[in-house]
C-alpha positions in Angstrom: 18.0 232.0 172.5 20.2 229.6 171.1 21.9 230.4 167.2 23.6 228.4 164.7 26.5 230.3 162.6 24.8 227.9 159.7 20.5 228.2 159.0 19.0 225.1 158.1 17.3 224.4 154.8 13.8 222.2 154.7 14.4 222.5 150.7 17.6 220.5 151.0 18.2 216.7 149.9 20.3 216.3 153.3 17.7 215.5 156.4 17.2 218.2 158.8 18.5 216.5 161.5 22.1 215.7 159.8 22.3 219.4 158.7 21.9 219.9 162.8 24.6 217.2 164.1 27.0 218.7 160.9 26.3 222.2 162.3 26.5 221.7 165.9 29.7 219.0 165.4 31.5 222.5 163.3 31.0 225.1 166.0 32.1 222.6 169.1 35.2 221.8 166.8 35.8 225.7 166.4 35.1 226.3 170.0 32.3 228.3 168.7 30.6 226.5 171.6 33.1 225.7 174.3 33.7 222.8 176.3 30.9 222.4 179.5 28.1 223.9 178.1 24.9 222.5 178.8 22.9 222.4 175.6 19.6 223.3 175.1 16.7 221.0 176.4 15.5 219.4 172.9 11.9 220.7 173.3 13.4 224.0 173.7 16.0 223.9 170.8 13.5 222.6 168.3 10.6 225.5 169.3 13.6 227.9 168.9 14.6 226.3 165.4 10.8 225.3 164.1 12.0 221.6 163.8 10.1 218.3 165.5 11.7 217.2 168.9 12.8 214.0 166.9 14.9 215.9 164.6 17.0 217.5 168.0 17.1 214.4 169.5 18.6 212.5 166.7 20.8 215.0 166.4 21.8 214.8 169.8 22.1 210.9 170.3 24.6 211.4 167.0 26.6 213.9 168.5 26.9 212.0 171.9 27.8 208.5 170.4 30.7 210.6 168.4 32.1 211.9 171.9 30.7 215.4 171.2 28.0 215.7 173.6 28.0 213.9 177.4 24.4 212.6 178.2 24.2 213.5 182.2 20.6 211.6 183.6 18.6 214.3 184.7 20.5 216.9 183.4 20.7 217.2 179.6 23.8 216.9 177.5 27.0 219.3 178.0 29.7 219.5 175.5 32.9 217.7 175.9 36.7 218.9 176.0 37.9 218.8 172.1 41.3 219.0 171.1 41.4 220.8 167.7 42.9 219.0 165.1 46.4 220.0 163.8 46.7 222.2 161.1 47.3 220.2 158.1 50.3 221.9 155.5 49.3 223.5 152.4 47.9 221.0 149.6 50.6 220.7 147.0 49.5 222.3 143.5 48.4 219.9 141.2 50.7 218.0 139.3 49.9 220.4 136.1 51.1 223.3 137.5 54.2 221.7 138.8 57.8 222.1 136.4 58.0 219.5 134.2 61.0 217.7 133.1 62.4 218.2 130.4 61.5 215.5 128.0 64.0 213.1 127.6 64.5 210.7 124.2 61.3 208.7 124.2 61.2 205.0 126.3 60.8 202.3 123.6 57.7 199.9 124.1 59.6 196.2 124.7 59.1 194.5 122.0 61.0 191.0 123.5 60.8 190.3 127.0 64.1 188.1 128.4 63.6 188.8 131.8 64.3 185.5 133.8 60.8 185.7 135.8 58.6 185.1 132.8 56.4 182.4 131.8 54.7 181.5 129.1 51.0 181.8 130.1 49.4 180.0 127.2 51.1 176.9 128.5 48.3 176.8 131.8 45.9 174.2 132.4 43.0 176.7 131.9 40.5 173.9 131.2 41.7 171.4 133.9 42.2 174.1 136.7 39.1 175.8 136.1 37.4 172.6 136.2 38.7 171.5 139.4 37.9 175.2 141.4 34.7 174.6 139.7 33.9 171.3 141.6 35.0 172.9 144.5 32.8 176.2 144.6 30.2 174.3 144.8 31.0 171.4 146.7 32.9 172.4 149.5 31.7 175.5 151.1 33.7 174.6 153.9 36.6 176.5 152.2 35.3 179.6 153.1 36.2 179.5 156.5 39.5 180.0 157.9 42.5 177.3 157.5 45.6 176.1 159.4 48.3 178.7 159.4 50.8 176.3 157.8 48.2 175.1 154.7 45.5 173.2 154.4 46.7 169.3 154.8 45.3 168.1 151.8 47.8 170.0 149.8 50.6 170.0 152.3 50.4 166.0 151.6 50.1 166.3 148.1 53.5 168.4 148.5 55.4 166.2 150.5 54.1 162.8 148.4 55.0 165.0 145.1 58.7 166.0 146.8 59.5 162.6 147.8 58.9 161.3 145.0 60.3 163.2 142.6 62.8 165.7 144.6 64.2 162.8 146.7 62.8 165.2 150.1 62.2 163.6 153.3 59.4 165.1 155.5 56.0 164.8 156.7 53.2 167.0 156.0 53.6 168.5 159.2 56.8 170.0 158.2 55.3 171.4 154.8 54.4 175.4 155.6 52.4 177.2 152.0 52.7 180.7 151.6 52.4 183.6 149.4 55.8 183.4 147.4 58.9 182.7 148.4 59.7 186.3 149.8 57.1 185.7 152.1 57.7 182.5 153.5 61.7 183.7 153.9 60.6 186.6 155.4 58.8 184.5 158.8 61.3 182.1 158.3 63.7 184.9 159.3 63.4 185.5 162.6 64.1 182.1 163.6 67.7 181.7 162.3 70.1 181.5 164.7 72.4 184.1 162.7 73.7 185.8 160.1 73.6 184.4 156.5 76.2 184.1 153.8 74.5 184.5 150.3 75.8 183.6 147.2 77.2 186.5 145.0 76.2 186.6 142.0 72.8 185.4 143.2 69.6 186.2 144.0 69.0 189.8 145.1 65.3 189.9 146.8 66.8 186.6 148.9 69.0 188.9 150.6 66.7 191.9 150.3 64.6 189.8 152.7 67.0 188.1 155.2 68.2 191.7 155.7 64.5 194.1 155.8 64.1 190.9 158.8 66.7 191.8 160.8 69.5 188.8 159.1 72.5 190.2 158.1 74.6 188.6 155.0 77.7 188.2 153.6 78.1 187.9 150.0 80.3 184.7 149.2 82.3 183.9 145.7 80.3 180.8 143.4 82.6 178.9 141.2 81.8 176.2 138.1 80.6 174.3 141.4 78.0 176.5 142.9 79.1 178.1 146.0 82.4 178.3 148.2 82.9 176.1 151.0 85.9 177.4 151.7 84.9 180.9 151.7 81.6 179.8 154.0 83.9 178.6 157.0 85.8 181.7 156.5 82.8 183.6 157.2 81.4 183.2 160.4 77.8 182.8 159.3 74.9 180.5 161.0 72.9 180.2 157.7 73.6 179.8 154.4 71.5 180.3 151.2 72.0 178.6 148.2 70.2 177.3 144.8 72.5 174.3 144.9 70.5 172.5 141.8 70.6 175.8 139.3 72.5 178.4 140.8 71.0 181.6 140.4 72.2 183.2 137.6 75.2 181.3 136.9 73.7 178.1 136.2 76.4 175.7 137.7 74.9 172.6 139.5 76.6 172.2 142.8 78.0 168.4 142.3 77.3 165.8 144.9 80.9 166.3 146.7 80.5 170.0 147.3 77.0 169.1 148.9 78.6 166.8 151.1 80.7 169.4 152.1 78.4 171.7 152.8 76.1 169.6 154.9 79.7 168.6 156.6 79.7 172.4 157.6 76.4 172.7 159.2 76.6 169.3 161.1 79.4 170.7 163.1 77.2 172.7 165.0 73.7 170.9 165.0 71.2 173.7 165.8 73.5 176.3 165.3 73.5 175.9 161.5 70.8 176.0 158.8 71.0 175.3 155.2 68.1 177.4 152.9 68.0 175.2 150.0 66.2 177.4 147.6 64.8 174.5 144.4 63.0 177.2 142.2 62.8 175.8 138.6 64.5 171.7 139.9 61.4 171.0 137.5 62.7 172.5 134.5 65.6 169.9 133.6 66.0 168.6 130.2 69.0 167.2 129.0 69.9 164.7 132.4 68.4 163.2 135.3 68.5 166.5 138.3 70.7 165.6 141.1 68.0 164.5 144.2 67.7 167.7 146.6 70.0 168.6 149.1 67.3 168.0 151.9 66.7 164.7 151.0 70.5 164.0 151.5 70.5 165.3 155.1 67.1 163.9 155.8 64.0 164.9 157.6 66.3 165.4 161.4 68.8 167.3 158.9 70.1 171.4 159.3 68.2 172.0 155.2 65.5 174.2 154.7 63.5 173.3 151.3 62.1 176.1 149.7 60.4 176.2 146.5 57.4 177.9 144.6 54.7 177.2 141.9 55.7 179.8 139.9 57.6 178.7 137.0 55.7 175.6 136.8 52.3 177.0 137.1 51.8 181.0 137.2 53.5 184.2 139.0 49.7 185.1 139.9 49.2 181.5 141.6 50.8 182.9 144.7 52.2 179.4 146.0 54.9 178.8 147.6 55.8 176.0 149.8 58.9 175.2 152.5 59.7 172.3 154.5 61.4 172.7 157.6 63.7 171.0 159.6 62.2 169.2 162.8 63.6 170.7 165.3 62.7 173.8 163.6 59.0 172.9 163.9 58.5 174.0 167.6 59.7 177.5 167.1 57.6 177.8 164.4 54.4 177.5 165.6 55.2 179.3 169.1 55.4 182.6 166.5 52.8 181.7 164.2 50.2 179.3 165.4 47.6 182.1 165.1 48.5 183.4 161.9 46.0 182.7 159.1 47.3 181.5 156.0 47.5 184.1 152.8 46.7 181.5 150.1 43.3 181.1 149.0 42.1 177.7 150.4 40.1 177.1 147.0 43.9 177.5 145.4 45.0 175.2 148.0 42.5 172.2 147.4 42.4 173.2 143.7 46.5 172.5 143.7 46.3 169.5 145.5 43.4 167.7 143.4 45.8 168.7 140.9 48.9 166.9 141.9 46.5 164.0 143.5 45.2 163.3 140.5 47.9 162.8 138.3 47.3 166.5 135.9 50.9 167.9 137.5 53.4 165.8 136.4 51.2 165.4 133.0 51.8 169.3 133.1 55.1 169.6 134.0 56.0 167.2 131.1 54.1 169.0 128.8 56.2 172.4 129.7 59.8 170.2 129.7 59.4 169.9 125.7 58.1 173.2 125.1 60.5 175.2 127.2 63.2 172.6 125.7 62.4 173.5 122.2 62.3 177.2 122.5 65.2 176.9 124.1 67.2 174.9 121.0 65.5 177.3 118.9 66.7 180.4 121.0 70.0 178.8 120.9 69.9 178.5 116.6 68.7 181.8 116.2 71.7 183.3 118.0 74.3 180.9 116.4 73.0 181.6 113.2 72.9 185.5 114.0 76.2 185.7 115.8 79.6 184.9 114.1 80.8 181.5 115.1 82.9 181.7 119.1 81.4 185.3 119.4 78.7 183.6 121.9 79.4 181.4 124.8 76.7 179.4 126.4 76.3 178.0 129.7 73.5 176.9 132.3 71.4 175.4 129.2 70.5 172.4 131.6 68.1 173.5 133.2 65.6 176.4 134.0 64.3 179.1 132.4 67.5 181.5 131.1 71.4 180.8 130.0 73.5 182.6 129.5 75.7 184.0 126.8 79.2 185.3 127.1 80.3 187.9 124.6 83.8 187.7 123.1 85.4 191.4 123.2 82.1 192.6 125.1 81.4 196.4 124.8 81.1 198.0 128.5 77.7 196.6 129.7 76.7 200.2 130.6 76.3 199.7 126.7 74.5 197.2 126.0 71.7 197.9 128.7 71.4 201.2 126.5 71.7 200.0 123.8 68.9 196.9 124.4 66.7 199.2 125.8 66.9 201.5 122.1 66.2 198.2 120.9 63.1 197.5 122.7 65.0 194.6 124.8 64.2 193.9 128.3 66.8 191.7 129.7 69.6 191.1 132.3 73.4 190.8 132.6 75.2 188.8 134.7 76.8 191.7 136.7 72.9 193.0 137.5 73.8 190.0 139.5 76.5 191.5 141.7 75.6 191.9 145.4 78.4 193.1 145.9 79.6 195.5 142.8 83.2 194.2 143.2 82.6 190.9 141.8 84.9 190.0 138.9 85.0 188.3 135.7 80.9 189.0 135.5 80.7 191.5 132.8 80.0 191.0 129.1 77.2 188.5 129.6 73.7 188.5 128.5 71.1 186.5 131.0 68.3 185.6 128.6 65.3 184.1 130.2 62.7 182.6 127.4 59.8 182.0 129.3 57.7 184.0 128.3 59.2 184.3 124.7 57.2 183.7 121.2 58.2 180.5 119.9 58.0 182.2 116.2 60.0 185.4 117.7 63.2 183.1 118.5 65.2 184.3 115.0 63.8 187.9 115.2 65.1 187.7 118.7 69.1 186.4 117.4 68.9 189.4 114.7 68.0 192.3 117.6 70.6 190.9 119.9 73.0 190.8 117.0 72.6 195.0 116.4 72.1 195.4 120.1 75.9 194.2 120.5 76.9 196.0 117.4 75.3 199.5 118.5 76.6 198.9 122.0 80.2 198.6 120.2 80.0 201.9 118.3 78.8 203.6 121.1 81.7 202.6 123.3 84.2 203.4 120.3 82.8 207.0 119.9 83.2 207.4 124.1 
């Protein structure tokens, strides 16, 4: 007669055929019942278990299509060969039984955000956006299905009418890509570099985080009042270089017509050995003169530049859009790798964005922003003149973007003042956080203060806390 270790219960909520496959699944896993045995017939097994011959044969047919069992035609089902699984380690104890840490001095709650990635988010279309994605749901069900791995065409248009226009780029649609944010653009751009990359230093970290988790090596080069080094870029034997010639990244210096000349100069000595990334984040954001036309649209469609940029700043972090326009002959290469990749933007985002430049609402936008982000900006500016004692702060980079900066004279160490903001309930940057490098000099002492996402009302609050921020980081360095 044929026994389970495990009786089965007519009372219980679980059928009495799963309680079966769960039984005879345990004892072929044990070994219990080795491999080759022929089971019982199922008229047989369910006489010997006072069950219904459905109840074995479901049983069975579960058992078989989960590689337990081997139906054989005329001859029943025999167990197969089961590797037991490997013995997992001992759960760790739960986290309440685990030491704690001593506590350290509480975290302050950040009471002003001057990170250089905010935005201010009651500055979005809601009404207009919504609107438009509205129309769409339900007039284009279309947009459900899959798109073209470079962006729907509609908005890769929109881009490329919207860039020429008013970025002085020179490209076709076909040359537009979308993506998911910048990282992810740079990171299938990658692969198709013909070398290593010089950087600029101080500059934009996650740039080089990228080139480098993708297999591009980078050197760090010097930036001066004009963006970066030329000189130091021939020195360096790279095939690529990356640069935010329009608002270097953190710095603020524009890189002035001449020095773009001389860095296109570079790259056309060895056509299609050498690629500019031209890296235009926040080329919107420029309020006191007209911005300098991109460094793409200087070399031209056929030229060595890579244009990236991102909707970001000018829309929302959350809006994951980012667009790049490559070079021709970079096109080819391109969609060998990823002609059957599916785009990761939302193709409802996509037509919403491009109805949205189409129809006039962007630039509308984008003016809108320009004299908010320019008056918290002035009043950012006040608030720390009036707070500060006159030459104590330095400004620069106030032409454009997001942040500036502001030089310290006789800076406390800026080991310092991060403590000493974060006491305050401060979360901000300093130019060395900057330093891809850490031998960089002349970078400490400098606040980067982005006001994107600051309270218009908070600016003179904001002067006062940055005042005792500098003064506590003083005393602290004193009593070291």
């Amino acid at each position: 007669m044929f026994h389970l270790t495990t009786a089965l219960d007519a009372a219980s909520a679980v059928p009495l055929y799963e309680q079966l496959y769960e039984s005879l699944a345990e004892e072929m896993r044990t070994g219990a019942i080795p491999a080759g045995t022929r089971m019982p017939g199922k008229r047989r097994l369910a006489a010997e278990l006072s069950v219904s011959v459905n109840t074995v044969d479901a049983a069975y047919q579960l058992l078989a299509a989960e590689g337990y069992l081997e139906s054989r035609e005329r001859s029943g089902f025999y167990v197969q060969e089961y590797l037991a699984l490997p013995i997992r380690p001992a759960a760790p104890p739960p986290a309440a039984l685990l030491p704690q840490p001593e506590a350290g001095p509480p975290v302050q709650p950040v009471r002003y955000d001057l990170s250089t990635r905010g935005v201010d988010p009651a500055l979005f279309p809601f009404r207009t956006w919504a609107r438009l994605q509205k129309e769409l749901l339900y007039s284009s069900p279309e947009l459900l299905t899959h798109g073209d791995a470079q962006g729907d065409i509609e908005l890769r248009q929109a881009l490329a009418d919207y860039l020429e226009e008013y970025r002085g780029v020179q490209c076709r649609a076909e040359q537009v890509v979308v993506g998911a944010g910048l990282e992810y653009l740079l990171g299938l751009l990658a692969p198709l570099l013909p070398g290593p990359a010089a950087v600029e230093n101080p500059g934009y970290p996650r740039a080089r985080r990228v080139l480098e988790n993708n297999g591009v090596s980078c050197c760090c080069l010097p930036v001066d009042a004009d963006g970066l080094s030329i000189e130091a870029l021939s020195r360096s034997g790279a095939a690529v270089c990356y640069v935010t010639p329009s608002h270097q990244f953190p710095t603020g210096a524009t890189m002035p017509a001449g020095r773009r000349a001389e860095l296109l100069h570079w790259a056309s000595r060895r056509p299609g050995e050498r690629y500019i990334i031209e890296d235009d984040y926040d080329s919107e954001f420029r309020f006191d003169t007209r911005p300098l036309p991109s460094l793409q649209g200087m070399a031209g469609a056929d030229g060595p530049v890579v244009y990236l940029s991102t909707c970001s700043r000018s829309l929302a972090p959350s809006i994951r859009i980012a667009y790049m326009v490559l070079p021709v002959q970079l096109l080819p290469a391109w969609r060998a790798a990823y002609r059957l990749y599916s785009s990761p933007v939302s193709r409802f985002e996509q037509q919403t964005l491009a109805r949205f430049i189409n129809e006039g609402y962007f630039t509308r936008h984008l003016a809108r922003e320009r004299v908010a982000y320019k008056a918290r900006r002035d009043a950012l500016v006040r608030a720390l003149n009036a707070a500060f004692a006159p030459g104590e702060l330095r400004f620069s980079g106030l032409h454009t973007g997001l942040h500036l900066l502001a030089a310290l004279r006789d800076a406390p160490p800026d080991a310092a003042l991060r403590a000493a903001a974060e006491a305050e309930g401060v979360r901000l940057s300093l130019l060395s956080d900057y330093d891809l490098t850490g031998s960089a000099c002349g970078l400490a002492g400098t606040l980067v203060l982005g006001y994107g996402s600051l309270a218009d009302d908070a600016c003179p609050s904001v002067g006062e806390t940055l005042r005792k921020v500098c003064t506590a980081a003083r005393d602290a360095s004193v009593t070291v």
